[in-house]
C-alpha positions in Angstrom: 79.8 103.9 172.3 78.3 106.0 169.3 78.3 109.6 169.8 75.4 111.5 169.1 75.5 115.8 168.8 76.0 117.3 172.4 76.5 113.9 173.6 80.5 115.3 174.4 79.3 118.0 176.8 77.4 115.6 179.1 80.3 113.1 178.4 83.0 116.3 179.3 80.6 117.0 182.7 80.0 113.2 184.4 83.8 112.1 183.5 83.9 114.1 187.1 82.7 111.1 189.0 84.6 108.4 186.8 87.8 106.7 187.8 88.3 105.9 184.3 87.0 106.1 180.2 87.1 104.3 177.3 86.8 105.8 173.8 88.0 103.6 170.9 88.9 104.9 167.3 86.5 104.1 165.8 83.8 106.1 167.7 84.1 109.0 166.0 85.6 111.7 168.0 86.6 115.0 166.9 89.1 117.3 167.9 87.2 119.9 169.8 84.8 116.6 171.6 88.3 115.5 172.9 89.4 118.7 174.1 86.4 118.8 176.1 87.2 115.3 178.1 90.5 116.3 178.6 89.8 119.8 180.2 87.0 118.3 182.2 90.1 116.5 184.1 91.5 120.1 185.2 88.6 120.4 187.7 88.8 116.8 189.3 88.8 115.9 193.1 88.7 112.5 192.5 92.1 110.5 191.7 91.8 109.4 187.7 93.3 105.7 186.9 93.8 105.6 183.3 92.4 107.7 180.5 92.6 105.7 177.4 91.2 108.2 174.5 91.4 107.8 170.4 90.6 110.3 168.7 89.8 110.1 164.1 92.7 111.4 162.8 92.8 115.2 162.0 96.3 115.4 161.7 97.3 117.0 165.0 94.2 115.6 167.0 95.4 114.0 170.7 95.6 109.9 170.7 95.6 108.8 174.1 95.6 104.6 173.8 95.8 102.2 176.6 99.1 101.0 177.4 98.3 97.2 178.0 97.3 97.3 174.2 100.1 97.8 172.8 101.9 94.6 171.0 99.8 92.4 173.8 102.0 90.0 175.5 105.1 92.2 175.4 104.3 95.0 177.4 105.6 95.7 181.0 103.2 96.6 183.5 102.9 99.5 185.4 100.8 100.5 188.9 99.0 103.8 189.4 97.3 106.1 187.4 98.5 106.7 184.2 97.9 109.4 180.9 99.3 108.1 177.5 99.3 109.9 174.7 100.5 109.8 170.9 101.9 112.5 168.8 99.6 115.7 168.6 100.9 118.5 166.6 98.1 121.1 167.7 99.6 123.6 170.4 96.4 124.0 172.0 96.3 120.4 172.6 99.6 120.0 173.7 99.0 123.0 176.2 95.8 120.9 177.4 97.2 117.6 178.4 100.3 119.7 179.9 97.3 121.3 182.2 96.2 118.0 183.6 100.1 116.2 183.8 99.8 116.7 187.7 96.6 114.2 188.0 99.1 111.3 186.9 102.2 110.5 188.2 103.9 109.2 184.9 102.7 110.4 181.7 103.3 107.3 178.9 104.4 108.5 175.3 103.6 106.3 172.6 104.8 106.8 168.5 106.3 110.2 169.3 110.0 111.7 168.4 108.9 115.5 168.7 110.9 116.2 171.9 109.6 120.0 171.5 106.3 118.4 171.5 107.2 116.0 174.4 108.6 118.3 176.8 105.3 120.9 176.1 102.9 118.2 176.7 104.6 116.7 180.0 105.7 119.8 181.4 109.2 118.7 183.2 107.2 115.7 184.5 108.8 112.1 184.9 108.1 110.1 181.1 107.3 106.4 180.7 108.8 105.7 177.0 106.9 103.2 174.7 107.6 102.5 170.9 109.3 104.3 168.1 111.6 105.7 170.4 113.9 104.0 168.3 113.1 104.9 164.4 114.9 107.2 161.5 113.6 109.9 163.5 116.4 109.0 166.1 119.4 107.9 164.6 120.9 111.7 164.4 123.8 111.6 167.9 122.0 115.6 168.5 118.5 113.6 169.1 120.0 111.0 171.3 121.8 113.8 173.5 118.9 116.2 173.8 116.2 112.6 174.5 118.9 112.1 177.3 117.5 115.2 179.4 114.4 114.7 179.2 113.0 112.4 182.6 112.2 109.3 181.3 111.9 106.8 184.4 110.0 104.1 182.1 111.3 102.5 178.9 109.6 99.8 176.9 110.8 99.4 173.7 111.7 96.8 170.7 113.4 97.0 167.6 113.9 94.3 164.6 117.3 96.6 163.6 120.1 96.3 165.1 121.6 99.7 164.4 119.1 100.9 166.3 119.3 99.1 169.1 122.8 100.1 169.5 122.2 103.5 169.2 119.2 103.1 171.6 121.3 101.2 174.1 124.4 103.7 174.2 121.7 106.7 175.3 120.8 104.7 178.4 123.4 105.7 180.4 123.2 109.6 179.5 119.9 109.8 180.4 119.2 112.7 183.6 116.8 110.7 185.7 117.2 106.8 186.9 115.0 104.7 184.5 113.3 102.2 187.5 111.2 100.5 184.9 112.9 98.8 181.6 110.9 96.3 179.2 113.2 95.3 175.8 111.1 92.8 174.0 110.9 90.9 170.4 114.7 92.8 169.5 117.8 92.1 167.5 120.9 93.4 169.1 124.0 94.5 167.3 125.5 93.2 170.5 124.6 91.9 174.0 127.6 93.2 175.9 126.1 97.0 176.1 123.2 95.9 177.5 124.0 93.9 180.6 126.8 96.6 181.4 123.8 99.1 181.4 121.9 96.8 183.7 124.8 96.5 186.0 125.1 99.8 186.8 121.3 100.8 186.3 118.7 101.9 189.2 116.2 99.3 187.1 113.8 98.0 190.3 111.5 96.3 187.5 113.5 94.2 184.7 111.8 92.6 181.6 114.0 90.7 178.6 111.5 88.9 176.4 112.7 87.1 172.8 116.3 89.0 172.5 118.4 87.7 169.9 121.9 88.8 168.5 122.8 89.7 165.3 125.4 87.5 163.9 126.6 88.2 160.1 127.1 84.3 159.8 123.7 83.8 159.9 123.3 86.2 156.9 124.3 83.0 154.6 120.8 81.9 156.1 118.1 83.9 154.7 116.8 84.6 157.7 112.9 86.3 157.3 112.5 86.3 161.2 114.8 87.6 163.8 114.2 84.5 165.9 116.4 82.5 163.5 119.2 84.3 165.4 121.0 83.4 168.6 118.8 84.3 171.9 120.5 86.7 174.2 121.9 84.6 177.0 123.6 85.0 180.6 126.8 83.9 180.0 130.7 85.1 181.1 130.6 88.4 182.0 127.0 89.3 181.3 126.0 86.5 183.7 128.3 88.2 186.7 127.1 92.0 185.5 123.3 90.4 185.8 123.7 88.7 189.0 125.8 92.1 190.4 122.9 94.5 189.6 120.5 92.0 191.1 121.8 91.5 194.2 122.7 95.7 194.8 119.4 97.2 193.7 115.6 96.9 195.2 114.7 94.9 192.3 111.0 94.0 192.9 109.9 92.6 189.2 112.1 90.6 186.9 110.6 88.6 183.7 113.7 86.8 181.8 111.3 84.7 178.5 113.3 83.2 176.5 116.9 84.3 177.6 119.2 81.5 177.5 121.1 79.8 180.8 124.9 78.9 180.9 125.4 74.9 181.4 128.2 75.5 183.8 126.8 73.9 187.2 127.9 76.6 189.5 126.9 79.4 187.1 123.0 77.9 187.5 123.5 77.6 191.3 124.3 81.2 191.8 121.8 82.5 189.3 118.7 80.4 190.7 119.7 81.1 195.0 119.6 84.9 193.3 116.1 84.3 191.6 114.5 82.5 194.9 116.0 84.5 197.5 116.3 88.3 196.7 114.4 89.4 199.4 112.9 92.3 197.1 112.0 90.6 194.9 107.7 89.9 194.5 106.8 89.0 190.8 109.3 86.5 189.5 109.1 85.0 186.0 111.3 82.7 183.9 109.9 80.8 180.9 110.7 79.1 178.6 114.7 77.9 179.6 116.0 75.2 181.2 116.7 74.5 184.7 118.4 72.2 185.2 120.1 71.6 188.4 116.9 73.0 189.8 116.5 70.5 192.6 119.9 70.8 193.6 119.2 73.8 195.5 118.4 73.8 199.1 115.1 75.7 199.6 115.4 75.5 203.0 113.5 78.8 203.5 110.4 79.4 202.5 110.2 81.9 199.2 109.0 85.4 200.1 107.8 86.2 195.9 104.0 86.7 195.4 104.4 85.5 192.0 106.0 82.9 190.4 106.5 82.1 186.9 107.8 78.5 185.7 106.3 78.3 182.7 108.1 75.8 179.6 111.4 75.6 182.3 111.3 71.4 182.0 111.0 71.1 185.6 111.2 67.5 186.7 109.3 65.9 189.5 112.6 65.8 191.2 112.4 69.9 190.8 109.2 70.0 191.9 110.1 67.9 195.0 113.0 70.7 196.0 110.5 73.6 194.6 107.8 72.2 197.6 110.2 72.5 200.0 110.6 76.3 199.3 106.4 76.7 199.0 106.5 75.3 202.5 105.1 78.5 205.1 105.7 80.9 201.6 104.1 84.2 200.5 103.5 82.6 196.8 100.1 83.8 195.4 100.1 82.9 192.0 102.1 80.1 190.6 102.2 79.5 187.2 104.0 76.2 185.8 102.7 75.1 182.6 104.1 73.5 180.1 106.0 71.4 182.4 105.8 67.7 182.4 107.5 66.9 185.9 108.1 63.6 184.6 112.3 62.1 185.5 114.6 63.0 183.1 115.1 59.5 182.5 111.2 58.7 181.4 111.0 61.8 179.3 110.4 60.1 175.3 111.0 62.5 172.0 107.0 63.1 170.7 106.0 60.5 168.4 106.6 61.5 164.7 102.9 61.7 163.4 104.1 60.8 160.0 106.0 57.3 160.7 104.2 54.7 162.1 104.4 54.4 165.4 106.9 52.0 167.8 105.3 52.9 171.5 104.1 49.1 172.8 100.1 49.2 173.6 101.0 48.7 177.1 102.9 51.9 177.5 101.0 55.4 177.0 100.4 57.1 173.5 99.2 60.3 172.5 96.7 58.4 170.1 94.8 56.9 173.3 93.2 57.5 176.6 96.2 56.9 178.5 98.3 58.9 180.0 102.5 58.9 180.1 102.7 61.1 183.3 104.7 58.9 186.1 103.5 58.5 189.3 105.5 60.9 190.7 104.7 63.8 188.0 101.1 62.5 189.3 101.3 63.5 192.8 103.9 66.6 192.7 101.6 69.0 191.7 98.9 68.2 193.9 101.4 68.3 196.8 101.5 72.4 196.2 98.0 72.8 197.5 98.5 70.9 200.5 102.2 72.9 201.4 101.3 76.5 200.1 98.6 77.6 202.9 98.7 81.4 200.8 98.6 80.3 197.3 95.0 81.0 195.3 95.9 80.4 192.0 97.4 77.4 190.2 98.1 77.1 186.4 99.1 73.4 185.3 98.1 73.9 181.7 99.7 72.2 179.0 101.1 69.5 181.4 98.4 67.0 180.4 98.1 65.2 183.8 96.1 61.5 184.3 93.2 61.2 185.8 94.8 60.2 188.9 96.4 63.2 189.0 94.0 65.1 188.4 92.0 63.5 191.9 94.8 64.1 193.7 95.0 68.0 192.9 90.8 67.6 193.8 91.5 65.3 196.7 93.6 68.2 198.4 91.7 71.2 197.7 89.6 69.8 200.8 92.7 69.8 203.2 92.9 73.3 202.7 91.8 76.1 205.1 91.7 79.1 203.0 89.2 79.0 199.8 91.2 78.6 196.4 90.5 81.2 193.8 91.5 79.9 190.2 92.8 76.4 189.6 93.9 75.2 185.5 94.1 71.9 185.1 94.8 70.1 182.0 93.8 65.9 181.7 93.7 63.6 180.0 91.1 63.4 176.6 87.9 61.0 178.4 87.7 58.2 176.8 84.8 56.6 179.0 81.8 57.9 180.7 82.9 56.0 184.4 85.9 58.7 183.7 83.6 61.5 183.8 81.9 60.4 186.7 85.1 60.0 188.6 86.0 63.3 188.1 82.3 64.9 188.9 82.7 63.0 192.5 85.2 65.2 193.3 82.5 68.2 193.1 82.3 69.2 196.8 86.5 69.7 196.3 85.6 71.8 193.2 83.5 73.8 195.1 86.1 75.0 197.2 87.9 76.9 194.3 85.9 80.3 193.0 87.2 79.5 189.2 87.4 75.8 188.1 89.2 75.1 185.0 89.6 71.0 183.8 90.6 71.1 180.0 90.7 67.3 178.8 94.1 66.5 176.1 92.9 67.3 172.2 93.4 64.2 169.7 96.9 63.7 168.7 98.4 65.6 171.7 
């Protein structure tokens, strides 16, 4: 939106009946236009969801910016209203969103080490931490002592250095108020040990660890220009049992683990996966991108009481998927999300084709060059049992699978069994070939109508 002169004060006036606003950067609003916005909050009845203000750069103006913005993909979220705001010099700001820290619950700090600033803007209140927490600004042990009292419940933070990160991870535990909410994501750790001993004895309800790695000086032989070149940050030994002891004594009701790596040992991956199914706290469950192996080993003879599972890239098997129905049987699962899986038997799985050496696979068997599909029969028909076992479930993602055609019908084919109308279903086929294919899968169209959002993406040449 363009802002025109006194455009502001009509703005400052109707903001009274909003339940929230967007104003981006680039939009052109000045210091005193943004003071107006934010007192026009002081005189609210109505509860305010998120405020999400940029303001042209005056050196001191207020930069309120949307937390789900920030470094997208890596960012934990948070429920309720919520007030974010980035470092502002200006007393007279600073004294202004201080006024309005009682409409939200958690005021978010982004790109700030001023604690004098901090503590004049929030007022005492309970802090959610985001970015540049950990910077020059912060190496001094003075900083990390007086950061410890201020009441930071939220932290979500990364950091490509590992000094940093050390220093960052030895404040935890001095910290005044119980952090329930801690994201670490895209980080190099000096070491891994520190941080799962500060999860075991944490109050952390809500757990994300997303593309960890550990700093190894062997590696420095390497020259390594990414910090994914390094180990990944695993559950193993003593972190595993300092994991699994935290998760099984606190609430925990959100855990993501992308890209942390899973011990071999049998009895290890037993524990850890009757931990992830069956915490009865636990309601928004992802793991992506690891193995599970052993998955269909477990029981699952109760039904899973999570509203959301993850799955993505785990290389389930249609033997997993077998076990996995058994627990989707009568459960509470919402939203299940398992692409990138194949489901095919461990022993049909082939290496992808090398698409510069001429290529071995008989005509008879399934290439990636043709219509046909490799999926087996039973990575056919194990997906499109979920729909017929899950009576709550109202969304399915399958992308990235690449399913057959007759897979495909049999996810349509039991959309009609269902009582309850589906919401969004992701399916990803096989690249059509022949137009008697299309008209296979447009006979399916009364199924389809069943689900509010329809998604069939055929496979792109050279999958």
């Amino acid at each position: 939106m363009d802002f025109e002169e006194n455009s502001l004060s009509v703005l400052s006036m109707t903001i009274l009946f909003w339940e929230s606003l967007h104003v981006n950067g680039d939009d052109g609003v000045d210091h005193e236009g943004a003071l107006a916005i934010i007192q026009s909050l002081c005189d609210r009845t109505i509860p305010f969801e998120c405020l999400m203000l940029r303001v042209q750069s005056l050196d001191g103006a207020p930069f309120l910016t949307e937390l789900e913005n920030q470094r997208a993909g890596h960012r934990a979220t948070t429920s309720g209203p919520r007030c974010m705001f980035e470092t502002s010099r200006t007393g007279d700001v600073a004294d202004v969103i201080r006024s309005i820290a009682h409409v939200f619950p958690t005021l978010h700090v982004h790109n700030s080490f001023d604690l004098a600033l901090v503590r004049r803007c929030t007022g005492g209140g309970t802090i959610a931490w985001h970015g540049d927490y950990l910077s020059m600004g912060t190496s001094s042990s003075d900083w990390l002592d007086d950061s410890a009292t201020l009441h930071v419940v939220e932290i979500d933070q990364s950091s490509e250095t590992p000094s940093y990160m050390a220093s960052f991870v030895s404040t935890l535990s001095l910290l005044v108020s119980p952090v329930r909410t801690f994201s670490l994501s895209w980080s190099l750790l000096e070491s891994e040990d520190a941080l799962f001993e500060y999860i075991r004895d944490s109050s952390v309800t809500s757990l994300t660890l997303s593309s960890l790695y550990v700093y190894d000086e062997e590696y420095e032989n390497v020259q390594c220009w990414a910090i994914d070149n390094y180990p990944l940050v695993g559950l193993a030994d003593d972190n595993f049992e300092h994991f699994l002891a935290w998760l099984t004594r606190e609430p925990v009701t959100r855990l993501v683990l992308d890209e942390v790596f899973i011990p071999f040992n049998v009895d290890a991956r037993q524990r850890l996966y009757q931990a992830l199914f069956y915490t009865p706290t636990l309601r928004q469950v992802r793991f992506s991108r690891a193995n599970f192996v052993g998955l269909a080993s477990i029981d699952f003879s109760l039904p899973l009481q999570m509203s959301t599972l993850n799955l993505t890239a785990t290389q389930l098997t249609s033997a997993d998927m077998e076990a996995l129905c058994r627990g989707l049987v009568h459960s509470n699962v919402r939203s299940l999300n398992l692409s990138e899986n194949k489901f095919e038997p461990p022993s049909e799985k082939r290496p992808k084709p090398n698409p510069w050496q001429p290529s071995t696979t008989p005509t008879n068997e399934a290439s990636p060059r043709t219509g046909n599909l490799s999926a087996s029969p039973a990575a056919d028909k194990a997906p499109a049992k979920l729909l017929a076992v899950t009576p709550h479930l109202q969304v399915l993602n399958l992308n990235g699978n690449v399913m057959s055609f007759k897979g495909t019908e049999e996810i349509l084919r039991s959309l009609i069994t269902r009582q309850e109308k589906f919401k969004h279903l992701l399916v990803q086929s096989g690249r059509l070939t022949k137009i008697q294919e299309l008209r296979d899968i447009s006979r399916h169209s009364e199924k389809i109508a069943k689900c509010d959002i329809f998604q069939w993406q055929t496979k792109p040449m050279g999958y």
